[in-house]
Structure formats: C-alpha cells, structure tokens
MARNU-372159 format. One line per field, with one value per residue: residue in one letter; residue number from 1; z, x, y of N, C-alpha, C, O in turn. Coordinates in Angstrom, 3 decimals. Example, Ala and Ser with C-alpha at 12.3 -4.5 7.8 and 13.67 -1.06 7.14 Angstrom:
2
code	c(A	S) $
pos	c(1	2) $
npz	c(7.800	7.080) $
npx	c(13.190	12.850) $
npy	c(-5.690	-2.250) $
capz	c(7.800	7.140) $
capx	c(12.300	13.670) $
capy	c(-4.500	-1.060) $
cpz	c(7.800	7.870) $
cpx	c(13.200	12.900) $
cpy	c(-3.300	0.030) $
opz	c(8.465	8.039) $
opx	c(14.236	13.409) $
opy	c(-3.319	1.138) $
END
This chain:
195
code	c(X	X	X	X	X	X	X	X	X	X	X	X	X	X	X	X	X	X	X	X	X	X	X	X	X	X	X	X	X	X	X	X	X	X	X	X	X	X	X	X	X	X	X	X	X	X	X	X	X	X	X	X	X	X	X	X	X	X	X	X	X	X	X	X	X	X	X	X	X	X	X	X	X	X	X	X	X	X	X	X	X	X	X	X	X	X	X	X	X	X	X	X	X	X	X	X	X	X	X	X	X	X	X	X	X	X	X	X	X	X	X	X	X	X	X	X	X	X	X	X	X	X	X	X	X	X	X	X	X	X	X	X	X	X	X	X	X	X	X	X	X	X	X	X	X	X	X	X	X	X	X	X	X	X	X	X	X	X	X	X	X	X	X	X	X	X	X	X	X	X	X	X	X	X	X	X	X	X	X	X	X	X	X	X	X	X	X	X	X	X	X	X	X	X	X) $
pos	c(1	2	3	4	5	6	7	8	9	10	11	12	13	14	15	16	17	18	19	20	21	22	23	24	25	26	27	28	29	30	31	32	33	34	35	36	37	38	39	40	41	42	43	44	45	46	47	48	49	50	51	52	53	54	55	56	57	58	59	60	61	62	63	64	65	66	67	68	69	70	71	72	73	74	75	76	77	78	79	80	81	82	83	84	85	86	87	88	89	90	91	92	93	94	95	96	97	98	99	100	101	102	103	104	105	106	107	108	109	110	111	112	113	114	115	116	117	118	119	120	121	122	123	124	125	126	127	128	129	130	131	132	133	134	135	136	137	138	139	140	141	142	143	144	145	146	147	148	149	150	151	152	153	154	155	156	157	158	159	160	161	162	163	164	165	166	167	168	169	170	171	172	173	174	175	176	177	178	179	180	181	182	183	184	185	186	187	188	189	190	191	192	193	194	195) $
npz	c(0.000	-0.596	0.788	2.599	2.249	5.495	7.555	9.723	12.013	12.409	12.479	14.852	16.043	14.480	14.177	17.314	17.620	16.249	17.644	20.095	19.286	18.503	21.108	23.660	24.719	27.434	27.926	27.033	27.349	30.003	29.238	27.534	28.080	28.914	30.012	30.460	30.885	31.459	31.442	31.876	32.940	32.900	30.158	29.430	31.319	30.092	27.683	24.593	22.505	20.088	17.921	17.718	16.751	14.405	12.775	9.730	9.891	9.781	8.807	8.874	8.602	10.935	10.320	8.122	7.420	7.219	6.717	6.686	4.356	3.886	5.888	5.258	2.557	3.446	5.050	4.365	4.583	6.514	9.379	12.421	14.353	15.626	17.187	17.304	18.402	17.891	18.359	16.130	14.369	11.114	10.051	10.600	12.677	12.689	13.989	15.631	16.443	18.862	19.834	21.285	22.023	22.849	22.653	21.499	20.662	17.876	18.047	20.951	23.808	22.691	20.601	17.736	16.129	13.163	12.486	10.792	11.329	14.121	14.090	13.032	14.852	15.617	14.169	13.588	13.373	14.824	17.382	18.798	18.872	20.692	23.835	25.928	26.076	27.934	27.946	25.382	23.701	24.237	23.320	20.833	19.960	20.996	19.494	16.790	14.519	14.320	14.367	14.149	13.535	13.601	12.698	12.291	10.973	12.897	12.903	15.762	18.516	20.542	23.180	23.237	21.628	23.731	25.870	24.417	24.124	26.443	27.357	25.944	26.559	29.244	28.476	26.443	27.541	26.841	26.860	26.905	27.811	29.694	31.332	31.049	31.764	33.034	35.805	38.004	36.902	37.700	40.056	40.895	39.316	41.056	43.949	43.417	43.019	39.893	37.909) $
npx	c(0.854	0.639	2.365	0.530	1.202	1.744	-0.939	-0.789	-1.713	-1.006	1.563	2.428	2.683	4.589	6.752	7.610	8.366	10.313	12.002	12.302	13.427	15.555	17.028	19.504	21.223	20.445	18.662	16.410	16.164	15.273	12.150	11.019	11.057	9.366	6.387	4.922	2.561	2.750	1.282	0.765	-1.185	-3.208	-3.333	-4.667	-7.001	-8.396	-8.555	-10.107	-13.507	-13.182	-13.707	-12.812	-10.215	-10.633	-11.455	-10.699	-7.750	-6.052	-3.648	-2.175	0.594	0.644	1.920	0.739	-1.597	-3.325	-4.822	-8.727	-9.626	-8.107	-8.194	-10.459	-10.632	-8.625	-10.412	-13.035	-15.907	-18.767	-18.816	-18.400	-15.783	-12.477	-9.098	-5.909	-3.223	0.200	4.026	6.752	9.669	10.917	12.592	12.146	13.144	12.359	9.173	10.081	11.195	8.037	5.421	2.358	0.708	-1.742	-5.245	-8.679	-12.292	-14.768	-18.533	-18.802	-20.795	-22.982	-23.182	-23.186	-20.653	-19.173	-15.854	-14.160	-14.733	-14.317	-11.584	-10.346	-9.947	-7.687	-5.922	-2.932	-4.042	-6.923	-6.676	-5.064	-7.077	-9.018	-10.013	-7.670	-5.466	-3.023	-1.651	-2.591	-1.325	1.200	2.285	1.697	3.397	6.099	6.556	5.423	6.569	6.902	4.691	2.130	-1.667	-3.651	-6.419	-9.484	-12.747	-15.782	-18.620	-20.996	-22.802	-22.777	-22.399	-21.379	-18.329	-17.448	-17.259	-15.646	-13.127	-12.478	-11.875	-9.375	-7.939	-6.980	-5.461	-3.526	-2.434	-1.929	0.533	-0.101	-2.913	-4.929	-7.540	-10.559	-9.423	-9.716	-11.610	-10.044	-7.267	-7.149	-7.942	-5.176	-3.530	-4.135	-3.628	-1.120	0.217	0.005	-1.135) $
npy	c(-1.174	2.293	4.979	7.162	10.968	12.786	14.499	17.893	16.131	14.165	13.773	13.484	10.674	9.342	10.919	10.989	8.213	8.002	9.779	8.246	6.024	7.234	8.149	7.597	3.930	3.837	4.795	4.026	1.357	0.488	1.892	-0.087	-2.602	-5.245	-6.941	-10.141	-12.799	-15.857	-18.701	-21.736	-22.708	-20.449	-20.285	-22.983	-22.561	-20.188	-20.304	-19.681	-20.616	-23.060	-21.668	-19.260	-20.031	-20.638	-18.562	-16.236	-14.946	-12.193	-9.118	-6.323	-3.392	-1.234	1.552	1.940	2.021	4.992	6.967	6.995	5.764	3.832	2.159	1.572	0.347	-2.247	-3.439	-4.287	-5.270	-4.577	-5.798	-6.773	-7.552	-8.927	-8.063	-7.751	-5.310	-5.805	-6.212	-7.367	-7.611	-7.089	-9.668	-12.396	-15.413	-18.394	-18.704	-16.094	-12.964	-12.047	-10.392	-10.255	-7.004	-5.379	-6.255	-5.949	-5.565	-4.836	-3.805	-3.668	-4.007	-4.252	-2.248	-2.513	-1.855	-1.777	-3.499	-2.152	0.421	1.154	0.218	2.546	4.231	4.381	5.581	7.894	10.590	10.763	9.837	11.676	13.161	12.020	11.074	11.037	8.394	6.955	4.589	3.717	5.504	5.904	3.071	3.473	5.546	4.685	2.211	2.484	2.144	-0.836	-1.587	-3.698	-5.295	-7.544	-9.029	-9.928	-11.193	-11.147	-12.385	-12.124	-11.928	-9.432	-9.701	-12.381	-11.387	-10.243	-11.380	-13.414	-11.942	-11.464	-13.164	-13.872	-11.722	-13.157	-15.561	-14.509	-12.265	-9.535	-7.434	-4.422	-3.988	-2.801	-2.994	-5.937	-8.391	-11.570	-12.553	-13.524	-13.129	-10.446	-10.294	-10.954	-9.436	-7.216	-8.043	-7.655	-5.141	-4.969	-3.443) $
capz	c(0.000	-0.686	2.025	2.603	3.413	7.057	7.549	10.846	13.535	11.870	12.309	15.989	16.191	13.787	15.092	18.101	17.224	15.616	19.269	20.799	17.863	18.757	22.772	24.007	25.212	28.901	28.402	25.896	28.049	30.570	28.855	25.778	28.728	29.034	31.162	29.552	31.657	30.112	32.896	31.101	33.968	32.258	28.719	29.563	32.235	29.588	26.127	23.689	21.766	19.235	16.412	17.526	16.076	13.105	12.392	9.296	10.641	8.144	9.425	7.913	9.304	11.536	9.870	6.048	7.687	7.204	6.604	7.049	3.202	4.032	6.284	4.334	1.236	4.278	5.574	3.515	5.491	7.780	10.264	13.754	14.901	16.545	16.914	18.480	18.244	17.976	17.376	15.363	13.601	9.234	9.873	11.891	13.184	12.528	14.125	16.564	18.334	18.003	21.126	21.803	22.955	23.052	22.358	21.370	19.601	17.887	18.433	22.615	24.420	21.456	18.986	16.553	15.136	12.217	12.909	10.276	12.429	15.777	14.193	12.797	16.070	15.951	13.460	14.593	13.994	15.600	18.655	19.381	19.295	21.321	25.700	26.221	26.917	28.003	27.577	24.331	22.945	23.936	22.930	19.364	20.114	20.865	18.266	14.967	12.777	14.226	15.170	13.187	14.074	13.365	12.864	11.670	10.830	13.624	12.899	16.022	19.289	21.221	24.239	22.763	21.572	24.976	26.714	23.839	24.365	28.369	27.650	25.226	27.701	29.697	27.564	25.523	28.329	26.012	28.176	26.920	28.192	31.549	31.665	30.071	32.174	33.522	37.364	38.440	36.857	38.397	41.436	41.125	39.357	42.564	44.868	43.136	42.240	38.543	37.255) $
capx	c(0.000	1.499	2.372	-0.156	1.007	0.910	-0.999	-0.210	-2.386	-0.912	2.538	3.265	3.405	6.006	8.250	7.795	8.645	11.877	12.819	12.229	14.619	17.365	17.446	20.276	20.485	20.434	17.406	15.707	16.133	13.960	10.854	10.762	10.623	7.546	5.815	3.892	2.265	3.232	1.210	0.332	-2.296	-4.248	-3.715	-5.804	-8.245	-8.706	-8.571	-11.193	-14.081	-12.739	-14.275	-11.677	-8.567	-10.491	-11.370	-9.544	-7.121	-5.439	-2.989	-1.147	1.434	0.285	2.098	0.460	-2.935	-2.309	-6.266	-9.916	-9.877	-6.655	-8.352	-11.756	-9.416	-8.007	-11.575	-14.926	-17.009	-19.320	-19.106	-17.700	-14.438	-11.554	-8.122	-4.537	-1.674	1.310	4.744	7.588	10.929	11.166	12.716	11.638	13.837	11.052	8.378	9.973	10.428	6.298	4.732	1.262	0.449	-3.112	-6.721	-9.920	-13.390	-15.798	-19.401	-18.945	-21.728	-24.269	-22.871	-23.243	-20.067	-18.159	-14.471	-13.097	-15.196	-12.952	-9.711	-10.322	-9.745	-6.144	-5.458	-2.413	-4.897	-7.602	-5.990	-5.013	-8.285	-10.243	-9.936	-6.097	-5.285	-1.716	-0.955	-2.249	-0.464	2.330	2.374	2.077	4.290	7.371	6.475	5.355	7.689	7.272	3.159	1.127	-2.443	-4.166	-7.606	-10.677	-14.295	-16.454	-20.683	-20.804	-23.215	-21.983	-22.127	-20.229	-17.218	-17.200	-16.155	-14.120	-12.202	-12.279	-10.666	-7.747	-6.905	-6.191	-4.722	-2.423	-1.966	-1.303	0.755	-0.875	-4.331	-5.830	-8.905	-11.340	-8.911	-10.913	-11.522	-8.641	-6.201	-7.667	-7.126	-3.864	-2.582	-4.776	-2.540	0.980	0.305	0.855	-1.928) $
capy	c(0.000	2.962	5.330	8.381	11.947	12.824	16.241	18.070	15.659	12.840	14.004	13.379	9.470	9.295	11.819	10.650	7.261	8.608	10.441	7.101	5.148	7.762	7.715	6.433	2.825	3.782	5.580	3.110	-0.524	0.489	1.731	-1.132	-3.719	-5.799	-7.783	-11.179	-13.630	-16.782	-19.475	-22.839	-22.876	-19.517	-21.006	-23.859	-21.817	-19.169	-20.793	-19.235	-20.858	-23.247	-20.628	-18.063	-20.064	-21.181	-17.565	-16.136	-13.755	-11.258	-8.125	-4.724	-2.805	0.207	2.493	1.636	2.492	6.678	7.231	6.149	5.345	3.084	0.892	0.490	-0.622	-3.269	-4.354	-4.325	-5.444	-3.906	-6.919	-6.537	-8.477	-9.336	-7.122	-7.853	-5.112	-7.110	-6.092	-8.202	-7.570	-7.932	-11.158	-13.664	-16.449	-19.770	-17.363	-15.402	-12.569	-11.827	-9.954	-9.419	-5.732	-4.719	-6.715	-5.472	-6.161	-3.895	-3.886	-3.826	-3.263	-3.703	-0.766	-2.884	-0.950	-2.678	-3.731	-1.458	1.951	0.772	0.475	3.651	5.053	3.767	6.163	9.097	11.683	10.357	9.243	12.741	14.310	11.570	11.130	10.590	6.618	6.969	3.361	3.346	6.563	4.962	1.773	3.745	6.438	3.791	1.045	2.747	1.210	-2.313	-2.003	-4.918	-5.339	-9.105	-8.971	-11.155	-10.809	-12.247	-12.100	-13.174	-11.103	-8.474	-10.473	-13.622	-10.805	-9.520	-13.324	-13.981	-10.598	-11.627	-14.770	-13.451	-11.285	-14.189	-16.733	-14.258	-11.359	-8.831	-6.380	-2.776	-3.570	-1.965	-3.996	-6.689	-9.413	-12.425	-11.981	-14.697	-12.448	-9.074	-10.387	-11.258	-7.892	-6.151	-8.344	-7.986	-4.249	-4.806	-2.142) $
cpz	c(0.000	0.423	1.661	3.047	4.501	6.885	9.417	12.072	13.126	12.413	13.624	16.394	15.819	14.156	16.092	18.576	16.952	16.912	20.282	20.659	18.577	20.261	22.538	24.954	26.372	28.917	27.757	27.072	28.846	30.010	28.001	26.770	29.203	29.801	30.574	30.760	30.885	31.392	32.075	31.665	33.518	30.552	29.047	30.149	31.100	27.814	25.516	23.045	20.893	17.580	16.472	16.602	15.096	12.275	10.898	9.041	9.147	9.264	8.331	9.291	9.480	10.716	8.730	5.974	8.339	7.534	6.526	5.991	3.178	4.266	5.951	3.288	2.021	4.357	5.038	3.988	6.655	9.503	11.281	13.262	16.076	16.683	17.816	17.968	18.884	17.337	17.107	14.304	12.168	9.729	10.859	11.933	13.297	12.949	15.203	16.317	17.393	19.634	20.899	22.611	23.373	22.163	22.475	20.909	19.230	18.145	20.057	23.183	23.290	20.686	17.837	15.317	14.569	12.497	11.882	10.788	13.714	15.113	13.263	13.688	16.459	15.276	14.035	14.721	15.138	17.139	19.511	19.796	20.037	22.718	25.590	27.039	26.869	27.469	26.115	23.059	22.913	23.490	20.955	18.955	19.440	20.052	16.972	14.250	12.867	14.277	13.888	14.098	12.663	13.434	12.266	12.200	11.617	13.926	14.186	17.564	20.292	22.645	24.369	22.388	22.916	26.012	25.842	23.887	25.941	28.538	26.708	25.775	28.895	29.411	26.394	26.689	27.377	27.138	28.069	27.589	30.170	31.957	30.632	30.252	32.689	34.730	38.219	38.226	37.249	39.859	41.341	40.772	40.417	43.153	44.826	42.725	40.908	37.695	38.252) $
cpx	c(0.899	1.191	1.674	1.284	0.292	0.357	-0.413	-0.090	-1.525	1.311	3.711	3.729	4.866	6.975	8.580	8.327	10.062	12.580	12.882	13.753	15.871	18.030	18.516	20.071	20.128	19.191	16.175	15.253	15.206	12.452	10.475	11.313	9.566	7.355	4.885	3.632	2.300	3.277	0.382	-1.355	-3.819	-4.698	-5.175	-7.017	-9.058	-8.921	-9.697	-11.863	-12.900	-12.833	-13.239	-10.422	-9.229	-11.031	-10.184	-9.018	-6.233	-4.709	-2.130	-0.343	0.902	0.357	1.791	-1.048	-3.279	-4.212	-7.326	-9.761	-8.749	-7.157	-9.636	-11.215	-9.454	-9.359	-12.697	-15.452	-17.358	-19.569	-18.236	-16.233	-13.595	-10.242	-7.036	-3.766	-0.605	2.545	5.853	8.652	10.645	11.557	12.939	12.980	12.861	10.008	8.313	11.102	8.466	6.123	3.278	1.121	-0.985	-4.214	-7.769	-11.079	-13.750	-17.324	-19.581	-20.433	-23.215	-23.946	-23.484	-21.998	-18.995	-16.674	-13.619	-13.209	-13.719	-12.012	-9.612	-9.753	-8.828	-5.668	-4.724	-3.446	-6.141	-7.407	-5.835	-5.762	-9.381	-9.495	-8.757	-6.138	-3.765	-1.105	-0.855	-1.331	0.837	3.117	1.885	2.972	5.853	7.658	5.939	5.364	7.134	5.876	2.397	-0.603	-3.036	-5.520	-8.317	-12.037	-15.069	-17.914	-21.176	-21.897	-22.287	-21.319	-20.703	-18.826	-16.780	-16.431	-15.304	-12.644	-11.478	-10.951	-9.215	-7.331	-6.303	-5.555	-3.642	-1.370	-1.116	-1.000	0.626	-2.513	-4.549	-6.607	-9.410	-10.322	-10.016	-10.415	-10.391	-7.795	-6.539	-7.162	-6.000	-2.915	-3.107	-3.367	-1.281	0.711	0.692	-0.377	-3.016) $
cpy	c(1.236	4.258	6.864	9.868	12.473	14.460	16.421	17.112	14.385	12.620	13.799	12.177	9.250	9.897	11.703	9.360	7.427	9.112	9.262	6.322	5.917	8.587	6.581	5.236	2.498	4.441	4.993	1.478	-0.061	0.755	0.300	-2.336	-4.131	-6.700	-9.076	-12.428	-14.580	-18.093	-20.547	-22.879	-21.554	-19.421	-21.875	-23.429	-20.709	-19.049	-20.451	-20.680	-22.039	-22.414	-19.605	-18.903	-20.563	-19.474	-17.202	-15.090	-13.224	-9.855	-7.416	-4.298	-1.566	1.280	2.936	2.030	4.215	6.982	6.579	5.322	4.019	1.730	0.263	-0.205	-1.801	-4.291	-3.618	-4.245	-4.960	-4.725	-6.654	-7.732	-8.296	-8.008	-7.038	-6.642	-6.286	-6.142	-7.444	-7.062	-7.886	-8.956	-11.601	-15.134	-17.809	-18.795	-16.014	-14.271	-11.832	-11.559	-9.370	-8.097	-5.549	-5.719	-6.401	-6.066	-4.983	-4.380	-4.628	-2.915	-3.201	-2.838	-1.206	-2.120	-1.888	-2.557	-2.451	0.160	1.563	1.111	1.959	4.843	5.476	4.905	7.388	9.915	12.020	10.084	10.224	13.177	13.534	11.570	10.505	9.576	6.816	5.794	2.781	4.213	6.291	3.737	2.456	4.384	5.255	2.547	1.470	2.198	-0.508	-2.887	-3.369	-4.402	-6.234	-8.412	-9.654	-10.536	-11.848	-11.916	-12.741	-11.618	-10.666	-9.755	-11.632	-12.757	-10.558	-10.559	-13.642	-12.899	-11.032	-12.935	-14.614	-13.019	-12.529	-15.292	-15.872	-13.058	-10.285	-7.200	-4.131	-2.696	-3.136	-2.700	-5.082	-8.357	-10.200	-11.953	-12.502	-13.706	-10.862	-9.197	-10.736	-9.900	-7.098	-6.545	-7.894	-6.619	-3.874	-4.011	-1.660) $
opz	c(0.642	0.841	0.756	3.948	4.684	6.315	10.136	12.871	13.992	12.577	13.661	16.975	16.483	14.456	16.363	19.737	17.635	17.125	21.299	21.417	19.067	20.432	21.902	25.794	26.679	30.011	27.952	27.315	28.378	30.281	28.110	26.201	29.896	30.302	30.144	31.423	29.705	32.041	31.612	31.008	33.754	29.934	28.937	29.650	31.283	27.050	26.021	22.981	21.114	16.529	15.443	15.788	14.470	11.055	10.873	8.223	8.042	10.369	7.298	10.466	8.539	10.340	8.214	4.942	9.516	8.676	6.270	6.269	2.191	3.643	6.135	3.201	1.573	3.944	5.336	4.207	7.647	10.450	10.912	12.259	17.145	16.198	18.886	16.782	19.783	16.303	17.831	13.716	11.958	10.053	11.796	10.905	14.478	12.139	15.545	15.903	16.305	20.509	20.430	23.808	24.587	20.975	23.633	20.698	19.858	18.517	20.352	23.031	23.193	19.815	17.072	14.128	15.200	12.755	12.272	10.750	13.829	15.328	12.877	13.382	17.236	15.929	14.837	15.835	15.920	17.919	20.685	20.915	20.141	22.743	25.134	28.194	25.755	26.660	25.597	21.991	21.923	23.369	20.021	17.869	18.341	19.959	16.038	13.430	11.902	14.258	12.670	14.949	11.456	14.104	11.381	13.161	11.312	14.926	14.047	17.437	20.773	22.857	25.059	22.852	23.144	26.668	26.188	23.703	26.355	29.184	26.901	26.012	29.230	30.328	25.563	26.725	27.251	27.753	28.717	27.806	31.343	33.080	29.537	29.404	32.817	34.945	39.104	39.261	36.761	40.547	42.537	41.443	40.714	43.051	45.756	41.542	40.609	36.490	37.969) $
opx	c(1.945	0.061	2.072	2.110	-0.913	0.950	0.114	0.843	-1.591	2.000	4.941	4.812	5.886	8.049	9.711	8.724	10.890	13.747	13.560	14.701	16.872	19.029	18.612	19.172	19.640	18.662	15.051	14.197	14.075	11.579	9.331	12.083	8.825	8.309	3.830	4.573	1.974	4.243	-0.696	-2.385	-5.015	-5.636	-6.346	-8.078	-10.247	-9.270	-10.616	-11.182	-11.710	-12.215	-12.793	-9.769	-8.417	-10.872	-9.065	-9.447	-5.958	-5.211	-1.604	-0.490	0.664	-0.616	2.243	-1.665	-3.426	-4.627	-7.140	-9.715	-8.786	-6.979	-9.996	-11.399	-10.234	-9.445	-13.104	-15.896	-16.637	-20.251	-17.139	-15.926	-13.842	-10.581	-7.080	-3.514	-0.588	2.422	5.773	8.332	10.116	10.532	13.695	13.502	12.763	9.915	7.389	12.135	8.018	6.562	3.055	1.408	-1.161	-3.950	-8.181	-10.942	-13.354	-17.351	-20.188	-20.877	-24.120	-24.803	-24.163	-22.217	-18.184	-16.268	-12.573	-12.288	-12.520	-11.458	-8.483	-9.295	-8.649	-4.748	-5.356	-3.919	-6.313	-8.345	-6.194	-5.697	-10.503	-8.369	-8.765	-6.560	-3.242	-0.180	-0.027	-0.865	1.565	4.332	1.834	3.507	6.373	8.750	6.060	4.566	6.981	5.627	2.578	-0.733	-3.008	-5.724	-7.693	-12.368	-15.132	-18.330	-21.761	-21.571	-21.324	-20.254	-19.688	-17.874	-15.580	-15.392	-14.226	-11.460	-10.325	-9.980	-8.183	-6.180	-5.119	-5.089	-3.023	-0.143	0.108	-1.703	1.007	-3.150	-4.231	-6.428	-8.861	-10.328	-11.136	-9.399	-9.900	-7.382	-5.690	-6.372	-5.778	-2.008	-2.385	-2.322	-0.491	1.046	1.401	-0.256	-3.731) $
opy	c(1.152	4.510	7.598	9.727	12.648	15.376	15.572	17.031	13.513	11.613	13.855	12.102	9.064	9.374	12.107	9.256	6.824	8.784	9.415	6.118	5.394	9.286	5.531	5.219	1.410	4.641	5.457	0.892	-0.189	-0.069	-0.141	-3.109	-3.434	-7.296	-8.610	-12.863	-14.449	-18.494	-20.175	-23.029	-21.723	-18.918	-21.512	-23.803	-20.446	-18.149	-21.097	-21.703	-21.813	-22.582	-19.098	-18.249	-21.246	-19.429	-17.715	-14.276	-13.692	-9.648	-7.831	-4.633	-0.810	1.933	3.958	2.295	4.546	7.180	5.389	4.124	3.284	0.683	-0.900	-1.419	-2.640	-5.448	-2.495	-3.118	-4.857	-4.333	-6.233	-8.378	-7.737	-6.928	-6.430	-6.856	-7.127	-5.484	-8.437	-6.029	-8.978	-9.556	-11.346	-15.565	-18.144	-17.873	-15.275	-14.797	-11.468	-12.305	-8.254	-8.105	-5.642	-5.903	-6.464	-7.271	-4.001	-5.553	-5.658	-1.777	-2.371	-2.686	-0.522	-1.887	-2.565	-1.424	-1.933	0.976	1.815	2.189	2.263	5.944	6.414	5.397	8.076	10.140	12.955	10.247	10.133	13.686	14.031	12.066	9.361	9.528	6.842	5.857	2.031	3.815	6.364	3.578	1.657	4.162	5.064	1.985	0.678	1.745	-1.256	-4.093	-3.367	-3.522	-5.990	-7.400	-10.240	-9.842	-13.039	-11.331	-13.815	-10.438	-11.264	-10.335	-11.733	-13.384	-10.714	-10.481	-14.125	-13.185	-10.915	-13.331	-15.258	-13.386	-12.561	-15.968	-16.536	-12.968	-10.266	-6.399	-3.157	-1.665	-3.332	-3.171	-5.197	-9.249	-9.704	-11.293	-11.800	-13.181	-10.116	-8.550	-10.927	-9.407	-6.146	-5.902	-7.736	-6.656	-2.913	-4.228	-0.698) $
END
C-alpha cells in the first residue's frame, strides 16, 4: 500500500517514534521492557471458543494504515471483529520474536459498530483528538515502525465478543491492556500491584 502523506495531527506518532529510535540505550532498556504472563495454567483456564482459532485472521502494518480510506481498502465489510496489536521484527527467526500488545473487539456493548469503524480510532490523527489513553499513545508512540495489528471478521453477538475478548486477555496477556482481564487475573494484578 502505498504510504499516505501525514498532515499536521498525523505528524506526531512518527516523530515521536523517531525520538524514541534515537534515545540512548540507557534511556531506551527500561521503557521497551515488558511484562507477559506466560502461565500454562491460564492457557488452559482461559482458552477461547474453538471458532476463535479457526477464524480467518489477516494483518497490515500500523504504519500503512495513514487514513480512514486506508483501512476500508483493508476491511470491507461492515461486520464486527476481533483485533490484536502485535509487534515483530522484518525477519523472523522460525516465528519469533512476536509480542502481543493490546486486544480489542468492535461492536462492545451492542454498537453494533463494524471492525473497520474501531480500528479507525487507531489512526495518529484520531488518537489525538479523542480522551487521552496513556498506555495506548504509547504503545504507538514507541512502536510505529514495528506495530502490526491481526484482525478477523467475527458475525458473532456483542455479548459472545465480549467473553471472547475476556478470555484473550487471559490466555495471551497482552501487556498494553488496563482492563477486560478475567476476574482470576484481576485479582492477582490487585494483589501484586501490577496495574
């Protein structure tokens, strides 16, 4: 896809991304360390639907999705879904390094709003001008270059997105989210102060 010009609103990820890139490495290692719960015991407790992994998942690179018109090109359809940020390296080693960051759905709560409205949201400009999510401004800010985002078309009721959202957060622990953990792991980041 070929790469949009940024207008002004559009203009701060990226540059900010770039001031990230050229911190030195004493000031870099600490932020761009992560946290992944990785507990065989919340795989199995927390394992989705069998319909989620037969889903068929499709992903672009963050930074290739400049405008609305970008990501209707990406996704057609007016049908809710699924939605991991993820970042990864150009070349992979068999399939790694690959980190889950952030998991969503659209149509929460009944909206009924199509998956390609939501990730609309993602967009730099956008991002700016809606209620400041620190975790997620950053988690675009400092990955830009490397952001992916997985997604799949799921016709599927609000309700049913809303447990399958509940349970990715606990079976992938994608370490940008705040909430929408199952209650097991709520209590446990309460206990251990980890959000």
């Amino acid at each position: 896809m070929p790469r949009a010009t940024f207008d002004l609103l559009d203009a701060a990820i990226p540059e900010e991304y770039s001031e990230w890139l050229g911190r030195s490495d004493e000031l870099r290692f600490l932020p761009y360390r992560r946290t992944f719960l990785t507990d065989p015991v919340y795989w199995t407790r927390h394992k989705p639907e069998d319909w989620v992994f037969q889903l068929e998942w499709r992903e672009f690179r963050y930074q290739d999705a400049n405008s609305p018109q970008d990501v209707d090109q990406l996704i057609q359809s007016d049908e809710p879904g699924l939605y991991i940020f993820y970042v990864r390296p150009d070349t992979f080693l068999y399939h790694f390094p690959r980190f889950a960051f952030y998991i969503g759905i659209s149509n929460e709560r009944g909206s009924n709003r199509p998956l390609r409205e939501r990730l609309k949201d993602y967009l730099p400009s956008r991002v700016k001008s809606k209620k400041k999510r620190d975790n997620i401004d950053q988690m675009l800010q400092m990955y830009y270059g490397v952001l992916w985002v997985a997604y799949a078309i799921a016709s599927h009721p609000s309700q049913e997105l809303m447990e399958v959202e509940t349970k990715l957060h606990g079976f992938i622990y994608p370490c940008y989210a705040r909430r929408d953990y199952p209650a097991d792991i709520k209590t446990q980041q309460k206990r251990f102060g980890v959000i």
